[in-house]
N, C-alpha and C positions, 0 to 999 in steps of 0.2 A: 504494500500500500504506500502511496507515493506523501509523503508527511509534505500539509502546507508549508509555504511559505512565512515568516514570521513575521516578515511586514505588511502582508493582507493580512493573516489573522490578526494583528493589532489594528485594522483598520478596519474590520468588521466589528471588532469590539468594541471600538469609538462610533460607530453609526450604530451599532444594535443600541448603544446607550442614550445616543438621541433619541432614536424611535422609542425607546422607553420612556424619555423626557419633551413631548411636545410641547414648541414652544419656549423653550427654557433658554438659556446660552451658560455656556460653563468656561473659565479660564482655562491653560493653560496649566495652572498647576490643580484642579478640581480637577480637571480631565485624567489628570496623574495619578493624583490620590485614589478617584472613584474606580479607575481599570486597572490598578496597578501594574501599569506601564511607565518606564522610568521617565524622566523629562526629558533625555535627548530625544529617546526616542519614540516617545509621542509628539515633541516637537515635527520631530522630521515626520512624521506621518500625517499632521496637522495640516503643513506645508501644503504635501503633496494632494490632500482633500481638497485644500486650500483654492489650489490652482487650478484644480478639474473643475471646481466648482459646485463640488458638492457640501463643503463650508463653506461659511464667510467669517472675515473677523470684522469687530468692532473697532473702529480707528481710536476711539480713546476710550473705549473700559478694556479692550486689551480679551474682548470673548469671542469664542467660537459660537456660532449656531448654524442647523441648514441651509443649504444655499440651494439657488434655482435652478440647478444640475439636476437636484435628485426631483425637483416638480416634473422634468420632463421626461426622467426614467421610469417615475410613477405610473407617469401617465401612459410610457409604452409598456411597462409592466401590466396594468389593467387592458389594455387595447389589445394585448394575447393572450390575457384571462379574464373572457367577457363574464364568463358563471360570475366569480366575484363581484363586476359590477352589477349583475342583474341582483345577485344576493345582496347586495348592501343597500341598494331601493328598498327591494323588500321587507327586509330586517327593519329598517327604519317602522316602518307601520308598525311591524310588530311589539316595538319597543313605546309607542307611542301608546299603541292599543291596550296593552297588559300592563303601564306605566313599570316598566322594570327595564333593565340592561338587554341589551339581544346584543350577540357576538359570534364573528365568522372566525371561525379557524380553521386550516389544513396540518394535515400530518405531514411533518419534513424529516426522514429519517427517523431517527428513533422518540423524535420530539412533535409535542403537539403548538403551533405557532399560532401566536392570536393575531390575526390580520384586521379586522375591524371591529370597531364598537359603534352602538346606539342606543342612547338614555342612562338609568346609572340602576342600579341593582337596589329593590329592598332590601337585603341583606347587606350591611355594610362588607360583613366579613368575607361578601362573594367577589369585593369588585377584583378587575384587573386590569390590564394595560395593552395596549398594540405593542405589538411588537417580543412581550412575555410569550418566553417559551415552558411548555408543562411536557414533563417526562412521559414517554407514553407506554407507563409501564401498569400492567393488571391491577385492578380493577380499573382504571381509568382511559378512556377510549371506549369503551364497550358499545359506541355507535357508529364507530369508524371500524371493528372488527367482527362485528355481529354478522356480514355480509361477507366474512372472507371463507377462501376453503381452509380446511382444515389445516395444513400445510403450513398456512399465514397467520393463524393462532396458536400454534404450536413453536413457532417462532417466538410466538409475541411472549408466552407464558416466559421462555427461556430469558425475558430480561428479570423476572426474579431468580431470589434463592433457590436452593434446592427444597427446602421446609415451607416455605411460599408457593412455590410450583406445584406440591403435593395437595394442600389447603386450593388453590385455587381451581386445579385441575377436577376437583369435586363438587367446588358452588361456580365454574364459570359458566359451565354448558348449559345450563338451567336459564340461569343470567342471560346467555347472549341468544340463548331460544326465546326469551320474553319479549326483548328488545327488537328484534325481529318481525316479532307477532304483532305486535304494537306501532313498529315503525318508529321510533323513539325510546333514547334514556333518560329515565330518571332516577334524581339521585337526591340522598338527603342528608342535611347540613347536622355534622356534627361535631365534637371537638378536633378529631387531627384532620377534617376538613378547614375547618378555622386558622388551624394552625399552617396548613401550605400556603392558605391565602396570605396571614402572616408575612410567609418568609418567602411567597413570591413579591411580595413589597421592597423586602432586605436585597435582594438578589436583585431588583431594578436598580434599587438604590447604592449598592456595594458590588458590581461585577467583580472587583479584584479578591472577593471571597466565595467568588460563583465555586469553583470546585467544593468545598465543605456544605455552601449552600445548597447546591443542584444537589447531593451527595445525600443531603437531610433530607430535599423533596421527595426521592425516587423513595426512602424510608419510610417519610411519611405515606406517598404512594402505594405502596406493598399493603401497608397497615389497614388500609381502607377497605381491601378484601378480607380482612377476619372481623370484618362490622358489617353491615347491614345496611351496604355500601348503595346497593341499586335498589331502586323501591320495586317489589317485582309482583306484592297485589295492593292494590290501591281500595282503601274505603272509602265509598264514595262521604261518607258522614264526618270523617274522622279530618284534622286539620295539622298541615305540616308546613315547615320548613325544608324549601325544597332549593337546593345548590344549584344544579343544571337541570333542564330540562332538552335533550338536545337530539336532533333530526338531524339524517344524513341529504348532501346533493350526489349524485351520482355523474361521472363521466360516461364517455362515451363507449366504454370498456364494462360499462358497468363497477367501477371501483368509486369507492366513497373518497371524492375528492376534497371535502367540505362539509364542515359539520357547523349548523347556522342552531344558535342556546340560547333558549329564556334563563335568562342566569340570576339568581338572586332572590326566589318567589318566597315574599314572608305570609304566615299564616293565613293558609292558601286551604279550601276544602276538600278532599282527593277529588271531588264533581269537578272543582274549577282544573284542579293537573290535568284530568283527564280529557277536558275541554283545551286545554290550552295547548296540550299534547298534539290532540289532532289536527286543531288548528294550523301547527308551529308544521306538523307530516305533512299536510297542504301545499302549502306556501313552499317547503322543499321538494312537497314533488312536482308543483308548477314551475322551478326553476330547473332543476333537472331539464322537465319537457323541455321549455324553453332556449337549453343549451345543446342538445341535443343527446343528454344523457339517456342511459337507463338503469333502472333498475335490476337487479339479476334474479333468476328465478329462485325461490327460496331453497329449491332440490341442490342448488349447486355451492349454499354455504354450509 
């Protein structure tokens, strides 16, 4: 395997940490502190942002922010991932409609990346940020792999322990057969759910501790499958706390490219999850259509 370069990976590190911080601008030696990357050479990487045009600096506070390079890479970014912009029309209603967070995310290698937000979450403890990446390690994802062959979770399981693998390999199948059935997961808010919110906070805020950080989320991750992690029967009577709520989009392939969440629903009656559930399968399987996705037949996950 061919190891990055050191001077792009400090250079994605200082752009993951804007897109964590919209809107912000950070000197020079904040840039330093916060990626722990030393000052030469975040200087010279700075520079060289600098000049492409994807920073700018402030002639007398002496700070970096965005610059209007990356508005037009954005922009051809979305213009060859039209599903996204059709999703983030979308989502908008829905966040309007349910007054809560709704949020796009794709899966990027072994990470779940949050690509956009709209509204803000009843749950304080649920919100998060563009650009936060979430481990996508069992029990978490189970609507991004509900629809894979057996093969593709069988992999997934292998990002846990060995004592974890054992535990999940018994409540996932159950799990990602409901989720399935349903068209959607859901999940419910609890303490070491509060706690990744937590310390996906820290982890924006502190990249240059991201290895201990990311290190505690996959921990805290693992954890969430020996709890009672996916809500998998819902009363309709009964009233919860509910973390995500979250539909897949599907590609052309049939693979779940995008997973569009009511994120953050505070005491919520399981009538309204269930309502809101279907509503949120809708709306993702009108985008799908619209992209030209599809769904795959349920015999071949």
């Amino acid at each position: 395997m061919v190891r990055p370069a050191l001077a792009a990976t400090r250079a994605i590190d200082i752009l993951n940490f804007f897109a964590a911080h919209p809107g912000d601008a950070f000197t020079l030696s904040e840039l330093s502190a916060s990626t722990g990357i030393n000052l030469a050479s975040a200087l010279s990487v700075l520079q060289a942002l600098e000049d492409a045009g994807y920073l700018v600096r402030h002639p007398r506070r002496k700070t970096y922010e965005l610059g209007p390079a990356l508005i037009a890479l954005g922009d051809a970014a979305l213009r060859s991932n039209r599903m996204v912009d059709l999703a983030r029309g979308e989502m908008r209603a829905l966040a309007e409609e349910f007054s809560t967070e709704a949020i796009l995310s794709a899966p990027v290698g072994d990470d779940l990346v949050i690509l956009a937000i709209e509204g803000r979450p009843q749950l304080a403890s649920a919100d998060v940020r563009v650009g936060q990446r979430v481990p996508l390690v069992p029990p978490v994802g189970q609507a991004f792999f509900a629809w894979s062959p057996p093969a593709q979770i069988e992999a997934w399981l292998t990002r846990l322990d060995r004592r974890m693998q054992a535990t999940a390999s018994v409540h996932l199948p159950l799990s990602l057969a409901v989720v399935r059935e349903r068209g959607y997961s859901i999940t419910v808010e609890s303490p070491t759910r509060t706690e990744i919110g937590a310390t996906l906070e820290r982890l924006a805020d502190r990249p240059r501790e991201a290895p201990r950080l990311r290190d505690r989320i996959a921990e805290l991750t693992a954890a969430l499958g020996e709890e009672d992690y996916e809500l998998l029967e819902v009363d309709p009577e009964a009233t919860y706390d509910i973390t995500t709520i979250v539909a897949p989009v599907f590609d052309a392939l049939g693979t779940v490219a995008l997973g569009m969440t009511l994120n953050g629903l505070s005491q919520v009656t399981g009538r309204q999850v269930l309502a809101y559930g279907d509503r949120l399968a809708a709306t993702t399987r009108l985008v799908t259509k619209m992209t030209g996705g599809r769904a795959p037949d349920l015999s071949e996950a």
